[in-house]
N, C-alpha and C positions, 0 to 999 in steps of 0.2 A: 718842578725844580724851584730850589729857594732862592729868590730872587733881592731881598732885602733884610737884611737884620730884622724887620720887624714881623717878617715872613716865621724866621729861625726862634723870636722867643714864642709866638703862637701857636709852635708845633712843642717845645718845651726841650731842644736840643741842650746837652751842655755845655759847661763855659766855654771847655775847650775849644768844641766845634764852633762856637759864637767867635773866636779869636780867630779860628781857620779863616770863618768868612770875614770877617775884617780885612784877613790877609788878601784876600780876591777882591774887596774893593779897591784894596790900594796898588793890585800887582801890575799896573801898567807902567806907574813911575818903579816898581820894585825892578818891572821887567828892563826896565831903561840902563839900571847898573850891573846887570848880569850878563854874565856870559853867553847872550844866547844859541852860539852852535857847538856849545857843549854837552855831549850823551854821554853818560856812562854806561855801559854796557857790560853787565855781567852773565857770566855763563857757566851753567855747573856741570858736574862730573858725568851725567849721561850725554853732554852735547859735546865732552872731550871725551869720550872713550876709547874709540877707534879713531884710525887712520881716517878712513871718510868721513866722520862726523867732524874731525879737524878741518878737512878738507871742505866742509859744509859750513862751516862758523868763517873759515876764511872768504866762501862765497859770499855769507849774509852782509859781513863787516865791508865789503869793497861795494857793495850795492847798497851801502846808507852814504847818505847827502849832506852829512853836516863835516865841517871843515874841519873838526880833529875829534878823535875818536878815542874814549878811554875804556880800556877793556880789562874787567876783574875777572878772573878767570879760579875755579877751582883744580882740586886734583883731576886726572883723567879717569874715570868708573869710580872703580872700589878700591883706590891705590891708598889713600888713608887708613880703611881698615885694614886691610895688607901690613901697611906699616906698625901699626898699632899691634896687630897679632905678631908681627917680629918682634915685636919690645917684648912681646906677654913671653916670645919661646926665645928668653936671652941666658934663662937658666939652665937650658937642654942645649949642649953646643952640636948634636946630630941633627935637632929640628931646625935651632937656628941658624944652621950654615943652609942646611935644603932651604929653607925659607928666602935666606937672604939670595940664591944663588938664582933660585926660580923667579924671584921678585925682578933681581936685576935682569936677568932675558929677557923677561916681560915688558921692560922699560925702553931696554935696547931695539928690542925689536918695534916697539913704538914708532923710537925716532926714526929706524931707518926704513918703516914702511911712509911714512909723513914728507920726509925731507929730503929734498937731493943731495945727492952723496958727498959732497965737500961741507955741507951745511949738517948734514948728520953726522960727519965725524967729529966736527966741533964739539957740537952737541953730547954724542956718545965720550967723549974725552970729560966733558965735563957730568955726566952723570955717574961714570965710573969712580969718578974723585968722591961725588957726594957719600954714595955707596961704601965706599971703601973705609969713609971714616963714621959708618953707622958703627960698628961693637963700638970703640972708643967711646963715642957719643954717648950710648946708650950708658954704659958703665960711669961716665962721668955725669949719669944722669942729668943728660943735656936730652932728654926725651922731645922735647920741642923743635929742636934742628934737626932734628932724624922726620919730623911729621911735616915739615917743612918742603919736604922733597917732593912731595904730590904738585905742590903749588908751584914749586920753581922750573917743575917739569913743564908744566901745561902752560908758564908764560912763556918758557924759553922757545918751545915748541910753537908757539903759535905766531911769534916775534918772528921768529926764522923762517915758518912758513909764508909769511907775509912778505918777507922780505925775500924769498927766491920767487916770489908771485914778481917783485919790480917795487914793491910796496917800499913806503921808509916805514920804519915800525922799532920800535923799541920795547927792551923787555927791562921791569922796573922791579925792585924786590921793596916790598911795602915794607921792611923791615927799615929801609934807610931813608924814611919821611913817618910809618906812624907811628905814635906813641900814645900808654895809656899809663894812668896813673892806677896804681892796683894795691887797696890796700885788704888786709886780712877782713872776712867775713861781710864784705862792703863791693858792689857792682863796681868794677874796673869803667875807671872814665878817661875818654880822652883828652888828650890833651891840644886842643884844637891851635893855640896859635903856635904852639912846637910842630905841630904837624903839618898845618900849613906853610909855614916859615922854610919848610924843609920840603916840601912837595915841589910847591909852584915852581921853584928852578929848573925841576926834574922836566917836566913837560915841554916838547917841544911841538915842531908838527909833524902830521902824521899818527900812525897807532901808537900808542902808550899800552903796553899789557902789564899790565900789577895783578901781582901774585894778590889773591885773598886769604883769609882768615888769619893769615899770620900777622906781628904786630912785636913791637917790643915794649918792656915796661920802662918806668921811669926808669931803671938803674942802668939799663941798655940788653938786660936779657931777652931771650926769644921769647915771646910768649904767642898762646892760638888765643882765638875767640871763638871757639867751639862750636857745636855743631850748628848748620848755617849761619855757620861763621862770615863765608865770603860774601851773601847777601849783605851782612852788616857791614864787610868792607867795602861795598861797592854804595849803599848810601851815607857812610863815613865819606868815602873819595870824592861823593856827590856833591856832599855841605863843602867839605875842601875846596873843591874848585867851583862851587857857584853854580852848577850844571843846571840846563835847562831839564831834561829828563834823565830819569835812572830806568833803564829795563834790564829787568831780570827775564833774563831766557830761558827757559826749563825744557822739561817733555809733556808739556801739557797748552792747549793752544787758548784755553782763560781761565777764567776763574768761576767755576759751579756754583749753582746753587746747591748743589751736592756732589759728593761724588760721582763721576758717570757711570764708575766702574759698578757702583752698588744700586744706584737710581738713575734707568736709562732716561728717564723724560729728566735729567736735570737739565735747568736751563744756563746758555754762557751768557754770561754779563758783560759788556762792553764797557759799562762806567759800573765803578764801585765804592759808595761811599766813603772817606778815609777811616770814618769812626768804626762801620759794620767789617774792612778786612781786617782795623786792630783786634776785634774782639772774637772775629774768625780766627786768626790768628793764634790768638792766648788759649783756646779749646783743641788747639793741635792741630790746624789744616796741615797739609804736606806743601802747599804750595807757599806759604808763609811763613814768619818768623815773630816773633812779636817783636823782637829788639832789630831787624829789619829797618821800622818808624822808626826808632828814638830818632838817630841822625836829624829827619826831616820834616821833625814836628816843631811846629810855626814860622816853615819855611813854604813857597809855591812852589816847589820842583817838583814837576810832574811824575809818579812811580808805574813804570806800566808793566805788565805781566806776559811775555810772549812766549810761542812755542819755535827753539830751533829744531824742530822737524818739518815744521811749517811756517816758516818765517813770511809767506805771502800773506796770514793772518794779521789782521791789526791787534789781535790780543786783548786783554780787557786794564784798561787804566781808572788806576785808585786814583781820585779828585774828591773835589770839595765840594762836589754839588749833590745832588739827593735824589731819589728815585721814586719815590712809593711804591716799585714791584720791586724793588731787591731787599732779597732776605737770604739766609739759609737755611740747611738743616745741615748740622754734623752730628760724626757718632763716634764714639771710641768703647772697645768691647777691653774686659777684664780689668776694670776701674774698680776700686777700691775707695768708700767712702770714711775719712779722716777730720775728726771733730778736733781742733783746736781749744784751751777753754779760754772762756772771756777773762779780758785782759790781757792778753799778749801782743805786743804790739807788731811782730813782726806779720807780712803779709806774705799769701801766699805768691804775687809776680817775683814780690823779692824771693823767694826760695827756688819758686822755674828759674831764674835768672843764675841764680849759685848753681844749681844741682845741673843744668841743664838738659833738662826733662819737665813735660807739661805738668802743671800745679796750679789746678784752677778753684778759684771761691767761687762754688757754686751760687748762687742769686738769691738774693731775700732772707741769705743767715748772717749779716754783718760781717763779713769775711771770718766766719768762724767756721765752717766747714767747707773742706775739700775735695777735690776728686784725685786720683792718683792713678797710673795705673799699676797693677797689680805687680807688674815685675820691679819698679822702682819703688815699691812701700818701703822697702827694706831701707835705703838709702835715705828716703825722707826721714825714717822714721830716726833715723841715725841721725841726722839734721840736728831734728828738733830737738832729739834730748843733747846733743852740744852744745843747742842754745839756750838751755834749760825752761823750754816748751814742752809740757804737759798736752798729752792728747791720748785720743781713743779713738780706735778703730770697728767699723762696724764688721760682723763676721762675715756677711755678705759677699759677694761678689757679682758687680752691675754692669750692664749693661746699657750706656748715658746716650743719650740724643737730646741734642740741642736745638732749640729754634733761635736763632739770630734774627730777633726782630726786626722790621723795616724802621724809617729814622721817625717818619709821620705818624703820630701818637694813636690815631682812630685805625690804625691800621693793624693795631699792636695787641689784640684784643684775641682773645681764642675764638671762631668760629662753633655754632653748637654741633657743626657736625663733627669738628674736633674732639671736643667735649665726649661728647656722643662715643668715638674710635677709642678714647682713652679711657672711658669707663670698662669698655669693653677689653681691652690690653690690657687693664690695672696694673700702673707700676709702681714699683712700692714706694717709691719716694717723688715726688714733683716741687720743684723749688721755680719761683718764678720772679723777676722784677720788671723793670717800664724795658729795659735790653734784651732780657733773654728768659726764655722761660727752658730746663732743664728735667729731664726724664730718668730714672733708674729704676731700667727693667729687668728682673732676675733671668733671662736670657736671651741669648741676639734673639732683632727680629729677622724676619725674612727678606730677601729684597722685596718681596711683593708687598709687604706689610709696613717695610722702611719708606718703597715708593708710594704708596697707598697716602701715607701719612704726609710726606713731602707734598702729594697734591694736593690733599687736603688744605696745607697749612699755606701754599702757595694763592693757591685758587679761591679757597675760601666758598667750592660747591660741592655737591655731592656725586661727580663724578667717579664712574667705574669706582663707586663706593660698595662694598657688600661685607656690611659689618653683620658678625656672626651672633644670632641672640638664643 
């Protein structure tokens, strides 16, 4: 663990991270004027889906100990693409009434498996209104308050549920505290002291549930923040009010050094670097986001990662401090690589941030080539030439794994037995810098091949190695 600035410039960390830890020297008097029993707590669409997983998110929120409790909640499951596939079938009025018709049940019957019956009419009264003025909406392409409905469901729902528990609990529509300023072809920013200005009255004691992802523009239209959207509004809600922690609750109980599902020996991380989950993050983990951090960079609000399936888990929490065993390995299959030419200034986070879909500069080409995956070329590639961005496409089709190097420089170095496995894999392309060194193999590997490699790159011995010559 790095213990002093001068710990942090002999390992060769950057500025950023040198600023983080400034922050942590100073975070005692920082911690003096903050709010310290303030959590935000968010929670996504697999931990709302059913009736008992509401009923489960109600147990976890009443067994936490800090004296008010802010909870960003998403749609219930798959209610967003639902919604979204109503907007697609607005042309076909035979699919879109079925659609609309089956949706609503769906909805209904939510509330009134959830809620006790005086509290679910409520509820059912008001979701029948939202419903009813979806075609209007849609045709007055007001598309954004019809996707709205996911969000409004699962606070009103959760509010209510809390509150026939005995609870005081309120449900808060982010629309009427946040605001972003949005202009053409440029990342939508908030507008921090309009939103704050407008928040903090809202708060009282007791549960706060705010709807996520939704938001309005400077002019007062609805707007979303697209996909893991609501993680970004829940460390938006975070910098708002000051909070001591932000956890995001998912279906997963940390944060891998791999996937488990593909690499059984991955290891879970308890502490994670802030710089190694940004840059997990930006190569597509499922558990992350990369605009996630913006909010709460060069701030000490602690970000932790738990599982409401298992909420007796402590989860694994992103900090400032440093590990020498944590790294990863990520993979993403039917990537497409995307040569930018020199001189173009735009970058490829800004184009993930526009298109909302990973767009990563792979390591060591001055951000001049890309990875992409195969189903969104089409769309970037639309992008670029609006922005009068010249590029080429390799014919290829890869298959990228990534190593997320550790923060400690000596550690960062490829093992010969590494070496060794990759010669013998040959992949056609390998781009490497001091963070991350990157793979492009002309087809998956195997799990046994992927985990072969993870141990490798972890272990750094020759372990249940049996490379083929």
């Amino acid at each position: 663990m790095i213990e002093s600035i001068q710990d942090l410039q002999e390992i060769n960390i950057n500025d950023y991270a040198a600023d983080e830890i400034c922050l942590l020297n100073n975070e005692k008097s920082i911690s003096d004027k903050r709010q310290k029993n303030i959590v935000v707590h968010k929670f996504g669409g697999s931990s709302l889906a059913t009736s008992e997983r509401l009923h489960a998110v109600a147990d976890t929120l009443v067994r936490q100990k800090e004296t008010s409790s802010i909870v960003v909640v998403s749609a219930p499951g798959d209610v967003t693409d639902f919604l979204l596939e109503l907007i697609d079938s607005v042309n076909d009025p035979i699919i879109f009434e079925r659609n609309l018709r089956e949706l609503s049940w769906n909805l209904s019957s939510l509330v009134n498996q959830t809620l006790q019956p005086a509290s679910a009419e409520k509820l059912t009264n008001k979701l029948n209104l939202w419903m009813s003025e979806v075609p209007f909406k849609i045709k007055a392409q007001m598309s954004n308050e019809v996707l709205a409905i996911g969000e409004l469901l699962s606070c009103h729902l959760l509010a209510n549920l809390l509150h026939d528990r005995g609870f005081k609990s309120k449900a808060i529509d982010a629309r009427d505290f946040l605001y972003l300023n949005v202009q053409v072809g440029e990342d939508a920013q908030v507008n921090w002291r309009r939103s704050e200005e407008l928040l903090k009255p809202l708060i009282s004691n007791g549960f706060q549930i705010i709807t996520g992802f939704i938001a309005r523009d400077q002019f007062g239209n609805s707007i979303n923040l697209g996909r893991n959207g609501s993680d970004f509004s829940a460390t938006i809600v975070g910098r708002l009010l000051d909070a001591s922690i932000v956890q995001i609750w998912t279906d997963v109980e940390a944060i891998f050094s791999a996937d488990p599902r593909k690499v059984p020996s991955a290891r879970a991380y308890r502490q994670v670097p802030w710089e190694l989950a940004v840059r997990l993050a930006e190569l597509g983990n499922p558990v992350l986001h990369p605009k996630t951090f913006i909010p709460l960079q060069g701030r000490s609000v602690e970000l932790v990662v738990r599982s409401s399936f298992e909420p007796e888990k402590t989860g694994s929490s992103i900090c400032r401090q440093y590990s020498p065993e944590v790294q990863f390995v990520t993979d993403l299959d039917e990537v497409k690589l995307v040569t930018v030419l020199p001189g173009n200034r735009i970058r490829a986070e800004q184009v993930a941030s526009a298109l909302q879909f990973i767009v990563y500069a792979v390591p060591g080409t001055n951000g001049e080539q890309w990875i992409v995956s195969e189903k969104n070329l089409g769309a970037l590639l639309h992008f670029l030439n609006s922005q009068n961005v010249s590029s080429t496409v390799a014919s290829e089709q890869f298959y990228s794994v990534a190593w997320v190097k550790p923060v400690i420089g000596h550690y960062r170095e490829l093992s010969q037995q590494v070496r060794d496995w990759l010669n013998c894999q040959r992949p056609l392309y390998s781009f490497n810098d001091d963070n991350i060194s990157l793979w492009l193999f002309p087809s998956r590997l195997t799990t046994a091949e992927l985990s072969e490699l993870h141990q490798l790159l972890l272990s750094g011995i020759l372990e249940n190695f049996n490379m083929k010559r």
